[in-house]
GUMIDO-487523 format. One record per residue (C-alpha): residue in one letter; x, y, z. Coordinates in nm, 2 decimals, m for minus. Example, Ala and Ser with C-alpha at 12.3 -4.5 7.8 and 13.67 -1.06 7.14 Angstrom:
! residues 2
residu,X,Y,Z
A,1.23,m0.45,0.78
S,1.37,m0.11,0.71
//
This chain:
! residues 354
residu,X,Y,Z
X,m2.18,m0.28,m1.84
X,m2.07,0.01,m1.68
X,m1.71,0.10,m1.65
X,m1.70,0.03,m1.27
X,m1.87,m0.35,m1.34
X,m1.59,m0.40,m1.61
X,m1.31,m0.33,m1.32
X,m1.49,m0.48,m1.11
X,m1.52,m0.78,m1.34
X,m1.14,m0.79,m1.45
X,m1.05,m0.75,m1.04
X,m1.24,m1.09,m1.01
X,m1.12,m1.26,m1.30
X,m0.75,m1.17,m1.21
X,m0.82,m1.28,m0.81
X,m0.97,m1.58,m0.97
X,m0.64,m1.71,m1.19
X,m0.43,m1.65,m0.94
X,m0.61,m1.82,m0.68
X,m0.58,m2.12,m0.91
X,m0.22,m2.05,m0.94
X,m0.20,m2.08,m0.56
X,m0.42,m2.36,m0.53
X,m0.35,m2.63,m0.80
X,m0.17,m2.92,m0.69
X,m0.16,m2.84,m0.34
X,m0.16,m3.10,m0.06
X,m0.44,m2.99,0.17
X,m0.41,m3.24,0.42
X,m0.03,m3.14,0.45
X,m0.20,m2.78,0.48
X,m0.41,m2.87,0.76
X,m0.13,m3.05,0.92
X,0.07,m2.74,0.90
X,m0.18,m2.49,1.09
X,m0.22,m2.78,1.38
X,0.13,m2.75,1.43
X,0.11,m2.36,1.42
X,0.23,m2.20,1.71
X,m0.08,m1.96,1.81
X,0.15,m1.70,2.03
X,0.33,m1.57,1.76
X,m0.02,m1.57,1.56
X,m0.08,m1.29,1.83
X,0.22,m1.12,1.74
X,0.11,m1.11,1.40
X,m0.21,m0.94,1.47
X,m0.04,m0.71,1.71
X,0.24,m0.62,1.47
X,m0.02,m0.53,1.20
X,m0.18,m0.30,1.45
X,0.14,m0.11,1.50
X,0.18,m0.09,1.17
X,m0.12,0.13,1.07
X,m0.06,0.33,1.40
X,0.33,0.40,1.22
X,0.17,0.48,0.91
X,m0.05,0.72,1.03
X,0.22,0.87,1.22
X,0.39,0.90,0.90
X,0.11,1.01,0.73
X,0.09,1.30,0.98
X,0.45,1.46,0.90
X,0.36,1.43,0.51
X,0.07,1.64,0.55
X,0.24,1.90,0.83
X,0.36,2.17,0.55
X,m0.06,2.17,0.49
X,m0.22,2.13,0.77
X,m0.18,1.99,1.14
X,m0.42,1.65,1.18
X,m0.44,1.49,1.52
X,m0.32,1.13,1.49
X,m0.63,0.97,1.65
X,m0.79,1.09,1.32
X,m0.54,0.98,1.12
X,m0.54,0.67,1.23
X,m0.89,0.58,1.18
X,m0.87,0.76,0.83
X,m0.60,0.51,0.72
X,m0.74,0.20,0.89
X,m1.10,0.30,0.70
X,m0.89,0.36,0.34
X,m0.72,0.01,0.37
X,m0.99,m0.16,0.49
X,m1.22,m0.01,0.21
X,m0.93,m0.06,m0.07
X,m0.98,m0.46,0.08
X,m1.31,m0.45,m0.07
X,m1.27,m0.15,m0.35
X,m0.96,m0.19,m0.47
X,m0.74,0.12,m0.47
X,m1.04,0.32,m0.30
X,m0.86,0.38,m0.03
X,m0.58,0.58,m0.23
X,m0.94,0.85,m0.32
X,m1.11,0.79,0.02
X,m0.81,0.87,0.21
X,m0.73,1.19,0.10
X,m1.05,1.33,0.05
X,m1.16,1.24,0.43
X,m0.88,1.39,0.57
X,m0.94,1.73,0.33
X,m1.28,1.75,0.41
X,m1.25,1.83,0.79
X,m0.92,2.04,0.71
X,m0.85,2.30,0.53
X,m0.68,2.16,0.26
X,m0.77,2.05,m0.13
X,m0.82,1.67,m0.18
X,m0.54,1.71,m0.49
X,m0.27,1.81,m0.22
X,m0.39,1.58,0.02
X,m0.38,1.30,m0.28
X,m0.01,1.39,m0.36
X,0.10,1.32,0.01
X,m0.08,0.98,m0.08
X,0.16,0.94,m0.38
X,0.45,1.01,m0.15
X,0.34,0.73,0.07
X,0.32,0.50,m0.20
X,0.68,0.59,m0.38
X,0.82,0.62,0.03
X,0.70,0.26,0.10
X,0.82,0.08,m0.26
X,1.19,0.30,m0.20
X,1.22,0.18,0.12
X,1.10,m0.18,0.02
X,1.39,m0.19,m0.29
X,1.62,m0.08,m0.02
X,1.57,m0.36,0.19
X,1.55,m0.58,m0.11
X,1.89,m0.43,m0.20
X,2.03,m0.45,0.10
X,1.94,m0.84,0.12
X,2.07,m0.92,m0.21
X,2.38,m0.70,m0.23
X,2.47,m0.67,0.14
X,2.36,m0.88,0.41
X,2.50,m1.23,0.43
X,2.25,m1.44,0.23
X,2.06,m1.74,0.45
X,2.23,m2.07,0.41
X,1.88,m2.21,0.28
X,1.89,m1.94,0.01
X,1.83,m2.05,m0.35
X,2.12,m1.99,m0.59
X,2.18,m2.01,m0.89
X,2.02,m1.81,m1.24
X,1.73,m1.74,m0.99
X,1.94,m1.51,m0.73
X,2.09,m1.32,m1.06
X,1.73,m1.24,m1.22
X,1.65,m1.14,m0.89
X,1.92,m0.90,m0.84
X,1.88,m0.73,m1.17
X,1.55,m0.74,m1.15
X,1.59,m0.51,m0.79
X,1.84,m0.31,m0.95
X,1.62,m0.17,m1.28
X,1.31,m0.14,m0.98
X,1.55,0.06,m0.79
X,1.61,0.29,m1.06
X,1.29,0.32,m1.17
X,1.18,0.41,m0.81
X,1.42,0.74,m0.80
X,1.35,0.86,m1.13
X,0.99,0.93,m1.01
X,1.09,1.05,m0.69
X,1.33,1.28,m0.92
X,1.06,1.42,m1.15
X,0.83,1.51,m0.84
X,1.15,1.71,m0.68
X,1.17,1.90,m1.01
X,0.78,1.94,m1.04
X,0.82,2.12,m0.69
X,1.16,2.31,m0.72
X,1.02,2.41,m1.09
X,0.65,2.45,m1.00
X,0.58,2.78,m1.21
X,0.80,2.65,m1.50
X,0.60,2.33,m1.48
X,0.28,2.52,m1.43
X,0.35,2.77,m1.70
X,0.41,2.48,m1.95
X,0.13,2.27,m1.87
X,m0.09,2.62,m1.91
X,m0.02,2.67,m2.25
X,m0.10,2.28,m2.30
X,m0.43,2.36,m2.12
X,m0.54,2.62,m2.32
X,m0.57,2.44,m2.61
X,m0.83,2.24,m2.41
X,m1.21,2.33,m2.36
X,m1.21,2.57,m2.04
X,m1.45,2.34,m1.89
X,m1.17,2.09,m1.89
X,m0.90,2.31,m1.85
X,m0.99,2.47,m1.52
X,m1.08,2.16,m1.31
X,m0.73,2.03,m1.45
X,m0.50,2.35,m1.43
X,m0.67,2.37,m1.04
X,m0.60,2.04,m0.99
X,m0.25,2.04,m1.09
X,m0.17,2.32,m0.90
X,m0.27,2.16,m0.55
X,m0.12,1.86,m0.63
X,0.21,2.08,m0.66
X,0.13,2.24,m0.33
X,0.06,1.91,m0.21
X,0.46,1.83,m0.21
X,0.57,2.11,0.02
X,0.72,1.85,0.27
X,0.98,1.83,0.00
X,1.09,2.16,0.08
X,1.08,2.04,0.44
X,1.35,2.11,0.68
X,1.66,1.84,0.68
X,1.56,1.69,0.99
X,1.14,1.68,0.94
X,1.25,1.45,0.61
X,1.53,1.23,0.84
X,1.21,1.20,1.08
X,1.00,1.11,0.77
X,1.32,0.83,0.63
X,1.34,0.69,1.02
X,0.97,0.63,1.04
X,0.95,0.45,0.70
X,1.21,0.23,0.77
X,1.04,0.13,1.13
X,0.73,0.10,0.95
X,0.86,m0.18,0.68
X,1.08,m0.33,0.98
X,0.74,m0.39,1.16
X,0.57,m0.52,0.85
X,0.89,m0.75,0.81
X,0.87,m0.87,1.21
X,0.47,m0.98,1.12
X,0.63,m1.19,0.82
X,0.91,m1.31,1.02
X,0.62,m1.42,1.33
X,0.41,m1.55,1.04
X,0.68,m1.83,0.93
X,0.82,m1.91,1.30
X,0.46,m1.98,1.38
X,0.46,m2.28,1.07
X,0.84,m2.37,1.26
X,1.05,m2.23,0.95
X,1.36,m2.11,1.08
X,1.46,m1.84,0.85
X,1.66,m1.52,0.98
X,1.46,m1.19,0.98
X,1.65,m1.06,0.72
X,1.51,m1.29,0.51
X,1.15,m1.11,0.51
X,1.33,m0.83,0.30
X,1.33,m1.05,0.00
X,1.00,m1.18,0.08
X,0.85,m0.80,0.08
X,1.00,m0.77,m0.24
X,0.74,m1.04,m0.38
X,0.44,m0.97,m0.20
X,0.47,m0.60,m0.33
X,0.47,m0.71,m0.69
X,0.22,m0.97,m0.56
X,m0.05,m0.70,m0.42
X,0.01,m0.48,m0.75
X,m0.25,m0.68,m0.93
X,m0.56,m0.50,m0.81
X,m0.77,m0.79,m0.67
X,m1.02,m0.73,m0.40
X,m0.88,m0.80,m0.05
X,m0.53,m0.85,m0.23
X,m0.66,m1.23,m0.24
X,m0.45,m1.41,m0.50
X,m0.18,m1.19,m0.57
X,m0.07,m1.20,m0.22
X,m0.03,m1.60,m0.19
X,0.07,m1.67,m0.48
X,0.37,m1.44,m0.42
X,0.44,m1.55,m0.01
X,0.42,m1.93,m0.17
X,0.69,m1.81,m0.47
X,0.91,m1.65,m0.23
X,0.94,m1.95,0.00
X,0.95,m2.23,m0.22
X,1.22,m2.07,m0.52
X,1.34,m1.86,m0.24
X,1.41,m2.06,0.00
X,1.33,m2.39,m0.09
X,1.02,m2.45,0.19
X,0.74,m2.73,0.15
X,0.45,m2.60,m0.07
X,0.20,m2.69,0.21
X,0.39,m2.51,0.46
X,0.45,m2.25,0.27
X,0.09,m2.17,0.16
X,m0.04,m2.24,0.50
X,0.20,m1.97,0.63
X,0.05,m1.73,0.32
X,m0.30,m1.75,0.41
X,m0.22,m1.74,0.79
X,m0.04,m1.42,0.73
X,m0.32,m1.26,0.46
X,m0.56,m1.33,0.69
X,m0.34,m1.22,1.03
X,m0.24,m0.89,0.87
X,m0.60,m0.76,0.69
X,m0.85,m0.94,0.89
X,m0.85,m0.70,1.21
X,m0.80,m0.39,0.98
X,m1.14,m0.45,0.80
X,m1.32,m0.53,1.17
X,m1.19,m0.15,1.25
X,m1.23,0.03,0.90
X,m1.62,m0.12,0.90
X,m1.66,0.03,1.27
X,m1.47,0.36,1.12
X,m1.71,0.38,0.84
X,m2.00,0.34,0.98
X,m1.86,0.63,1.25
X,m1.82,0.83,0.91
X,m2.17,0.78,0.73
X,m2.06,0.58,0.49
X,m2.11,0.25,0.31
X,m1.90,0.03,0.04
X,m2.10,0.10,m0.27
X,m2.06,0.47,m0.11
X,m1.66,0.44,m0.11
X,m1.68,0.25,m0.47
X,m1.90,0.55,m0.61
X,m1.59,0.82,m0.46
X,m1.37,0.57,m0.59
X,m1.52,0.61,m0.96
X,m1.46,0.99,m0.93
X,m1.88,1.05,m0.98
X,m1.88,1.30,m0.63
X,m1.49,1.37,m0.56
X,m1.52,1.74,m0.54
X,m1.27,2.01,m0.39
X,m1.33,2.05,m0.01
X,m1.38,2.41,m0.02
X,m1.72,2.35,m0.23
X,m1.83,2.03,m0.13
X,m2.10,1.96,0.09
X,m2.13,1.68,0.30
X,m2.05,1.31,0.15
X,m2.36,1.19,0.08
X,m2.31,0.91,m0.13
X,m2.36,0.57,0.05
X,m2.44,0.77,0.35
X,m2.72,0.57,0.56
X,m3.04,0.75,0.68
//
């Protein structure tokens, strides 16, 4: 078995436990009951929201990559709605397709385009422990909130993420305010190394580096950067928020920070399409949380899995088939067989149809 089936296999198996997770003992006819009573306009909402969202995070996306290289946002866009939609089937291709799509019409390497990729990523869970934070430590708590033992594991459990989140973003400010001190040190590790391995990595390395120049940025480009991040999670939030009101729950927005603080540990277990992960955490965060019905609470999970990826892999299959490509072409880039530097590859020919 090759070393893609073995991911591939473990992705499954993990989708597959936590599926049962979600699904043992559950009530189905209180389920279906549940999405009759739904209320289909804020269903909408949902689908609307989750369009806005990809728009903001290309936007975003945009002002990481500025200090490298200007990319219209149509392209952008359709770059980040292909990368999610193909991480839905591939998971974590998207994070490889992304980067080397956009480098590959721009003059850029895919290692700097990656790192803007690994600023999203660090961006999005800072700004998700903020809102956590701010929902646990500030904000009056909802008066349907669970107490209790619960509430305090939650809180240190925030805290310690928190922490954890700004020691990385710490080291990647020193990797760029040091970069030839860094660079200089991980030379002399490299030379140890066979030059056939230490080229490719030492090259590597140093885009990456260059790839954090918006560090550097200018006070208000990074302010523009903070105030687009925290639009982009408050959008993500409102499609939670319209999610439950649809299934009549009567939370307070606010409450959709704590929620997002589940569903991101919840879509860290790399399953394809997020499936498992992502309801088992939306039915945790309602029923300890908050103390919601199981069968309302999973019929508002699925609802909102489907709302918020379903339209996103309709576009990223009509983007990849605008770009040549095909799954088993994104799970090939995906593996690393083809990723090559922009400035010597050739056209992406894997997967690409005839």
């Amino acid at each position: 078995m090759s070393a893609r089936a073995k991911r591939l296999a473990l992705s499954l198996l993990a989708g597959a436990i936590l599926l049962f997770i979600f699904l043992r003992g559950m009530d189905w006819a209180a389920v279906g009951a549940a999405f009759r009573r739904a209320d289909p306009l804020y269903m909408v909402g949902v689908v609307l929201a989750t369009l806005v969202v990809y728009l903001l995070r290309s936007w975003r996306w945009g002002y990481l990559l500025s200090p490298l290289a200007r990319v219209p946002l149509p392209r952008l866009f359709s770059i980040t709605l292909l990368g999610f939609a193909a991480g839905l089937v591939v998971p974590r291709a998207g994070e490889v397709l992304r980067p080397y799509l956009v480098a590959r019409h721009h003059a850029l390497r895919t290692s700097a385009a990656f790192a803007s990729i690994i600023l999203e990523r660090l961006l999005d869970l800072i700004t998700v422990l903020l809102l956590f934070g701010l929902y646990l430590y500030a904000l009056p708590l909802p008066a349907a909130q669970q107490r209790g033992p619960f509430l305090i594991g939650l809180r240190t459990a925030g805290a310690l993420a928190g922490l954890g989140a700004l020691v990385v973003l710490a080291l990647l400010v020193m990797l760029h305010l040091w970069q030839e001190r860094v660079l200089s040190l991980f030379d002399r590790v490299l030379a140890r190394l066979p030059q056939r391995l230490a080229g490719p990595l030492g090259r590597g390395l140093r885009a990456f580096t260059g790839g954090l120049a918006v560090l550097r940025a200018p006070a208000p480009h990074l302010l523009a950067i903070a105030g687009q991040s925290l639009l982009l999670w408050f959008t993500i939030g409102l499609g939670i928020h319209w999610t439950n009101r649809a299934f009549g729950m009567e939370l307070p927005y606010h409450s959709v920070f704590l929620m997002l603080g589940f569903l991101t540990v919840g879509v860290a277990v790399p399953t394809p399409g997020m499936v498992g992960g992502f309801h088992v955490a939306y039915l945790q965060a309602l029923t300890q949380s908050f103390g919601i019905d199981a069968a309302t609470a999973a019929a508002a999970g699925i609802a909102c899995h489907a709302l918020s990826n379903l339209p996103v892999l309709v576009l990223g299959i009509i983007f990849l088939w605008r770009e040549g490509l095909t799954f088993g072409g994104v799970a090939r880039l995906a593996e690393g067989q083809q990723a090559q530097e922009p400035e010597t590859a050739g056209p992406l020919t894997m997967g690409v149809r005839g």
